[in-house]
N, C-alpha and C positions, 0 to 999 in steps of 0.2 A: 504494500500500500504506500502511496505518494502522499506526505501532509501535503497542506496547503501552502506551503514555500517550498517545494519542488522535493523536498526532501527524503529518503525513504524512512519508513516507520520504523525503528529498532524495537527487538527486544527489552531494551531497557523503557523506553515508552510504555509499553506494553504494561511490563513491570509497575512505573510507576501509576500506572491504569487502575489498575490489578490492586496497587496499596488504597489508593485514594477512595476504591469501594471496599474494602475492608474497614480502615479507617473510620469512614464516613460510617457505615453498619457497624460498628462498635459504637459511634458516639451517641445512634439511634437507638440503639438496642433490638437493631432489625436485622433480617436474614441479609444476604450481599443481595441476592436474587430482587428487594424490595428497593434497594439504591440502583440496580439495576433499572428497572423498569420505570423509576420515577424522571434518572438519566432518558432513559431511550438511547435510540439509535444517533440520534444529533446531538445526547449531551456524552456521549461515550466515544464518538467521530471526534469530538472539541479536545475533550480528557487526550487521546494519543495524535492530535494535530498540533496542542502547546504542549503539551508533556513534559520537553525541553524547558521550557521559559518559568510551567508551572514548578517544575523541579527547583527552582529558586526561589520560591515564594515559603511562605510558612505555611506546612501543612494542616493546622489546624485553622487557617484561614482559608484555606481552599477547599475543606471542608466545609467550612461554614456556610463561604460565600454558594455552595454547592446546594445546599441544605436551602439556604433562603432564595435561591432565584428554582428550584424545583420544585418546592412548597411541598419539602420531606417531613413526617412527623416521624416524633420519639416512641415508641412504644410504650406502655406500661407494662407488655406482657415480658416476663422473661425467658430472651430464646434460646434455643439448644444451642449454643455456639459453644467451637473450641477456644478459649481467650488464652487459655495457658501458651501458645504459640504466640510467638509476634505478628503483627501485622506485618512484617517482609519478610518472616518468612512463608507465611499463607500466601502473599503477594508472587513469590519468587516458584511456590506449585504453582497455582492457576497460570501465571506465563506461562509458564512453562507448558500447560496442557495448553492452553491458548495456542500458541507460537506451534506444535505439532499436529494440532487439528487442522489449523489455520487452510482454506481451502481455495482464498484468492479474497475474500471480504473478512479483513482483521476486524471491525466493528461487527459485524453477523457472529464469526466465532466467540465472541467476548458474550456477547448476549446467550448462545448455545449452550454457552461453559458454565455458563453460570443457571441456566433453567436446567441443565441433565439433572436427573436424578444421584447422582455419584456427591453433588455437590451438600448433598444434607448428610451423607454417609463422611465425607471429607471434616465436614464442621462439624462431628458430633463428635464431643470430648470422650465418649463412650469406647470409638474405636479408635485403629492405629491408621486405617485408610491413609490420612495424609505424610506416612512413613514410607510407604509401599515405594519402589523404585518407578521412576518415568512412565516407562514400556506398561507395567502393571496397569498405574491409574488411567492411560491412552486406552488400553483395551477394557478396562469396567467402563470407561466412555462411551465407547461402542457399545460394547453390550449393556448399558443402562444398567448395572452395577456389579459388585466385587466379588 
């Protein structure tokens, strides 16, 4: 994928994609899948066409500002998430499945990746899902889980 300054999209874009909805779904106390959706297709295009420039900014503002121009609420309910993990490194699997499913639209797979089913097995502190080597989580992809 080409941002919008001719650029090509890196994996670390992706990455920083990938943190900014984890991030943002922890400060909510929502699934990634609900920052997802609230983004779309044009606010997740935006996230890996500045990625770069947002990479300098403070991430807890670019949360925020994310939050307030999406018109994201906080939950009350409390969700099954794994939080014992960092936000990069939950950030650095999802690229990482991202960037290998990846099939010619980076914004289409971001949105895929995050609706499979594998993705509540991933965030549930329950299992080790998000241990499993590469190849592994690539194929519960396909096959809609583990």
């Amino acid at each position: 994928m080409i941002n919008k300054f001719s650029e090509e999209v890196t994996m670390d874009d992706v990455k920083f994609t990938c943190f900014i909805i984890e991030k943002t779904a922890r400060l909510l106390n929502q699934l990634n899948e609900y920052v997802v959706d609230s983004l779309g297709y044009d606010g997740i295009e935006h996230l890996l066409n500045f990625a770069t420039m947002l990479h300098n900014q403070n991430f807890d503002q670019t949360c925020s500002e994310l939050i307030q121009k999406y018109t994201m609420l906080k939950s009350s309910k409390k969700q099954q998430r794994n939080t014992a993990l960092s936000e990069m490194y939950m950030a650095r699997l999802y690229s990482s499945l991202i960037w290998e499913i990846n099939d010619g639209d980076l914004v289409q797979s971001v949105i895929d990746v995050y609706h499979s089913p594998i993705c509540k097995i991933i965030d549930d502190p329950r299992t080790s899902a998000h241990y499993e080597p590469l190849p592994v989580i690539v194929r519960a992809y396909y096959e809609g889980t583990f």
